[in-house]
VEXBA-683293 format. One line per 10 residues: number of its first residue (from 1); their letters; for each residue x, y, z of C-alpha. Coordinates in nm, 4 decimals. Example, Ala and Ser with C-alpha at 12.3 -4.5 7.8 and 13.67 -1.06 7.14 Angstrom:
REM residues 2
1) AS) 1.2300/-0.4500/0.7800; 1.3670/-0.1060/0.7140
//
This chain:
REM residues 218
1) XXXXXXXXXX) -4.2620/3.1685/-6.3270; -4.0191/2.8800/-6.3413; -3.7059/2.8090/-6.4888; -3.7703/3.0214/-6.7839; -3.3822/3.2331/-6.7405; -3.2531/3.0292/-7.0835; -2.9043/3.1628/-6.9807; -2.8945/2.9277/-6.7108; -2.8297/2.5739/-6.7493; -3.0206/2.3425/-6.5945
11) XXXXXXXXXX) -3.0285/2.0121/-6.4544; -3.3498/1.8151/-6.3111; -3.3975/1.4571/-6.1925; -3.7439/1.4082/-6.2307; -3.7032/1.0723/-6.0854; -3.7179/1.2615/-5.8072; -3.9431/1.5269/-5.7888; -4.3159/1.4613/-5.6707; -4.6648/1.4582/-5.9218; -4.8218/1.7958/-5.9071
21) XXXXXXXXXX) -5.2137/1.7224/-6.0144; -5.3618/1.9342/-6.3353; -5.6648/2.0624/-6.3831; -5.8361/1.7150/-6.5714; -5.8701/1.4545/-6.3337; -5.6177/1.2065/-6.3528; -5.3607/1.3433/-6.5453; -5.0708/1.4315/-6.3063; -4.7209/1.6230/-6.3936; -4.3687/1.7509/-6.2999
31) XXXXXXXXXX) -4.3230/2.0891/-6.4575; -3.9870/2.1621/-6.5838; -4.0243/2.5285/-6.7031; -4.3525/2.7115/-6.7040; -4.4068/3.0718/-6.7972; -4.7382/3.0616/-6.6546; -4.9764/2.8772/-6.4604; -5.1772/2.7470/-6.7490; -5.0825/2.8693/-7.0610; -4.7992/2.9715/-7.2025
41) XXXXXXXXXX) -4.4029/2.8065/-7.2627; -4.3904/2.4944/-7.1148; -4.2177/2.1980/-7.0704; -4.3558/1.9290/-6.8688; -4.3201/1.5328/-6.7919; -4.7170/1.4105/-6.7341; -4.9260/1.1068/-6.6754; -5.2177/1.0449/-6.7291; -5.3773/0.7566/-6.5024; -5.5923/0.4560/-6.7142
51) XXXXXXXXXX) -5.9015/0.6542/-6.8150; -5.7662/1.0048/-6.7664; -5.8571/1.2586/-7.0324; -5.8676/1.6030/-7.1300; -6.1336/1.8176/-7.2496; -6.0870/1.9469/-7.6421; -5.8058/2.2238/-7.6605; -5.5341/2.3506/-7.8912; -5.1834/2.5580/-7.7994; -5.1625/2.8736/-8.0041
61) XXXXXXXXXX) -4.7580/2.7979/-8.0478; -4.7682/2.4195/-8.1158; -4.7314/2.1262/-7.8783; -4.4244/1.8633/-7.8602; -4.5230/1.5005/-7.7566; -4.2513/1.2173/-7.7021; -4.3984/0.8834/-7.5411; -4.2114/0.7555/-7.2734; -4.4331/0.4735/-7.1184; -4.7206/0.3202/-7.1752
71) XXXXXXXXXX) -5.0121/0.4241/-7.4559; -5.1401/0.8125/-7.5655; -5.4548/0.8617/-7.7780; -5.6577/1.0868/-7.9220; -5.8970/1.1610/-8.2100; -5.6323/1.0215/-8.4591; -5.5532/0.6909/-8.3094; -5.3742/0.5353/-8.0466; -5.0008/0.6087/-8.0031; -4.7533/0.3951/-7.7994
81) XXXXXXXXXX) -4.4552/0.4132/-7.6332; -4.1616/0.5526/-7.8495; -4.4037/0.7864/-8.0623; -4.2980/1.1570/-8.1054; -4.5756/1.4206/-8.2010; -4.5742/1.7797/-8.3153; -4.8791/1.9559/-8.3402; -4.8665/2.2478/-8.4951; -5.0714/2.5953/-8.4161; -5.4584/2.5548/-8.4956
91) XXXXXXXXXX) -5.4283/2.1848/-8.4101; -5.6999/2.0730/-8.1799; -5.7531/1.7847/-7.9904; -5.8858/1.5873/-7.6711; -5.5794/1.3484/-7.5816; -5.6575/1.0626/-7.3133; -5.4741/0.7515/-7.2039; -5.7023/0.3916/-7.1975; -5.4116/0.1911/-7.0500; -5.2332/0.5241/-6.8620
101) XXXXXXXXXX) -4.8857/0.6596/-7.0176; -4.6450/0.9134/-6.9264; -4.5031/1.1648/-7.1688; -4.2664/1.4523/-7.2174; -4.4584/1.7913/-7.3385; -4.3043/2.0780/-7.4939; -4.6043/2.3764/-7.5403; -4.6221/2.7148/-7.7080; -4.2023/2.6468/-7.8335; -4.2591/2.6165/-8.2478
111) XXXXXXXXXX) -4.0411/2.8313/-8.4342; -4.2449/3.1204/-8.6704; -4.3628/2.9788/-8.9620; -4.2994/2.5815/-8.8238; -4.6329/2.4979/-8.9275; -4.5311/2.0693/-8.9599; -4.7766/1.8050/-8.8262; -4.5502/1.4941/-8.7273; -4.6725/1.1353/-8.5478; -4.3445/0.8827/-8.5490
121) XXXXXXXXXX) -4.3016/0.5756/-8.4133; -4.0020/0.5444/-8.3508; -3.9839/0.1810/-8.2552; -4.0877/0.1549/-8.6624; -3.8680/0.4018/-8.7511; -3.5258/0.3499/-8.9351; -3.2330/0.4696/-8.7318; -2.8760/0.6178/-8.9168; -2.5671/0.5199/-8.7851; -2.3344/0.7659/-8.7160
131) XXXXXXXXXX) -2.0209/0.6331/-8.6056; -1.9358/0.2725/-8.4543; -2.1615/0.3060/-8.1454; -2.3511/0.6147/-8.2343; -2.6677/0.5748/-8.4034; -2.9189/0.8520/-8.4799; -3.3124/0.9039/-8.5677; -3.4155/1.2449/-8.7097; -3.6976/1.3654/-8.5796; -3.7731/1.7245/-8.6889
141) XXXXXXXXXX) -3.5602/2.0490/-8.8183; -3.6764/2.3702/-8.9336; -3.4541/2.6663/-8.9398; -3.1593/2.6378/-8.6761; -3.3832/2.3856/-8.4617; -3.3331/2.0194/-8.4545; -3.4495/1.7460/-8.2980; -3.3526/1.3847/-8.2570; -3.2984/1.0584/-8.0844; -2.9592/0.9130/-7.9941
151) XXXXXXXXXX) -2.7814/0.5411/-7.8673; -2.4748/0.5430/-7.7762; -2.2306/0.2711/-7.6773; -2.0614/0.3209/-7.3821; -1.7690/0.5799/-7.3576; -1.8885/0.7125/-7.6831; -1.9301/1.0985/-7.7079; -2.2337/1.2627/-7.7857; -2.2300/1.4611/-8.1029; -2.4772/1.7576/-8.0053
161) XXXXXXXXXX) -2.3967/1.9869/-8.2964; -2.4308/2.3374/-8.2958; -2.5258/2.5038/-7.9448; -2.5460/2.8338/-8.0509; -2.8558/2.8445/-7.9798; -2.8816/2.6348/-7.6788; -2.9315/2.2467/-7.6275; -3.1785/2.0445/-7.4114; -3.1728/1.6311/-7.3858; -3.3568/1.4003/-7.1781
171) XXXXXXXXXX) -3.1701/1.0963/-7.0387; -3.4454/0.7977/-7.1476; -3.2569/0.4923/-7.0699; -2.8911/0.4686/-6.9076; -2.5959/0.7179/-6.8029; -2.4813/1.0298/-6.9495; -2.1904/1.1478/-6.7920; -2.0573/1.5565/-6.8164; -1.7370/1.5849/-6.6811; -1.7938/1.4412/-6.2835
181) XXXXXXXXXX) -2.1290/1.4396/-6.2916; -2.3009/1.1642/-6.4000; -2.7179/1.1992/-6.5129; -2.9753/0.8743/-6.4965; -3.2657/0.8063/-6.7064; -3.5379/1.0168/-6.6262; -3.2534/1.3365/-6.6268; -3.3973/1.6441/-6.8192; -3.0899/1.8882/-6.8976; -3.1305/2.2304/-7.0684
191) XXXXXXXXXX) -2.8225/2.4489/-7.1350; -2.7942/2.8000/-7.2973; -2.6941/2.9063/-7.6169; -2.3169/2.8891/-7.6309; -2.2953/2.6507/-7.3610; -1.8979/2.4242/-7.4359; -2.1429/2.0870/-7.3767; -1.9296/1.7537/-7.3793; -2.1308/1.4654/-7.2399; -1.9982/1.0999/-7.2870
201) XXXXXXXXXX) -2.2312/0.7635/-7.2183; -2.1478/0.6457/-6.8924; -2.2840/0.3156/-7.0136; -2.5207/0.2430/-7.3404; -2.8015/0.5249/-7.2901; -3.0817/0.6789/-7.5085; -3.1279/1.0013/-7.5632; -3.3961/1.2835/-7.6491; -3.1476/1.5827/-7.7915; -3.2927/1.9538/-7.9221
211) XXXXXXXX) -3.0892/2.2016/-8.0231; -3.1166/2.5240/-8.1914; -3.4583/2.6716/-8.0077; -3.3056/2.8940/-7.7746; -3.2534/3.2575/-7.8455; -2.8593/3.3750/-7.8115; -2.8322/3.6757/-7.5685; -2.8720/4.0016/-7.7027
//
């Protein structure tokens, strides 16, 4: 339905593209990739307006949560800014904002047998360093996949690992730069498995990097 040819790579500036409402009141998004209208793989930015709330649900394949402004609740407490979620298959829950928040959502995209509950903050959580100017936070791996937040100094390369099976980053805070091009905060990349990726910090930037999840072509 949209954007869901993995052998493609992708680029979007969401900073640019316009709210599209959902079906709770309140809770707007910009959909990335979507293999349906409302259900299904995918990947979304959304806010959700001071007050906004959804109904009680689950996603048969899991659901991906990363924080990027603002506060995200639910039965289990109140989550701010930096957090990063996984909820796994059978999970249910009726998420709502108090104070509003906007957040990046992967759905129906665990792995078989990736049955890991996760709730980090990250602003809590200790970060490895690398390199000199690389630092690193695990998030999540299971099987090829792996998932992780990255700062990097400027001019520093980022070391995306294997991309045999595809990578996708989001560009949280500064400047990426791949070859000319050069991708702001709020930039949501995806490229296919086997993709040569070599993306240097234009300036210090933060970074949401997966890699792993994509099926290779057959």
């Amino acid at each position: 339905m949209l954007n869901m040819d993995f052998g493609k790579a992708l680029t979007l500036d969401t900073t640019r593209m316009d709210w599209v409402s959902s079906p709770a009141a309140g809770v707007w998004r910009k959909p990335l990739a979507r293999e349906e209208a409302e259900r299904g793989h995918a990947t979304s930015v959304v806010r959700y307006d001071a007050g906004a709330a959804f109904r009680g649900h689950n996603h048969p394949l899991g659901e991906e949560i990363l924080v990027l402004e603002g506060s995200f609740s639910d039965e289990t407490g109140d989550f701010p800014t930096g957090t990063y979620f996984r909820n796994p298959p059978g999970f249910v829950h009726a998420p709502f904002s108090k104070e509003g928040c906007v957040i990046l959502v992967k759905l129906h995209q665990f792995q078989p047998g990736d049955g890991t509950r996760l709730a980090i903050d990250t602003s809590r959580a200790e970060w490895q360093e690398l390199e000199q100017g690389i630092t690193q936070l695990p998030l999540h791996a299971f099987g090829s996949e792996r998932v992780a937040l990255l700062r990097l100094a400027a001019a520093h390369e980022l070391p995306t690992g294997d991309t045999t099976r595809g990578l996708e980053l989001l560009v949280m805070s500064g400047e990426l730069l791949e070859g000319t091009n050069r991708h702001g905060a709020g930039t949501w990349l995806r490229r296919p498995p086997g993709y040569a990726a070599a993306f240097q910090a234009g300036n210090e930037c933060l970074l949401w990097l997966k890699t792993g999840h994509l099926a290779p072509p057959a």
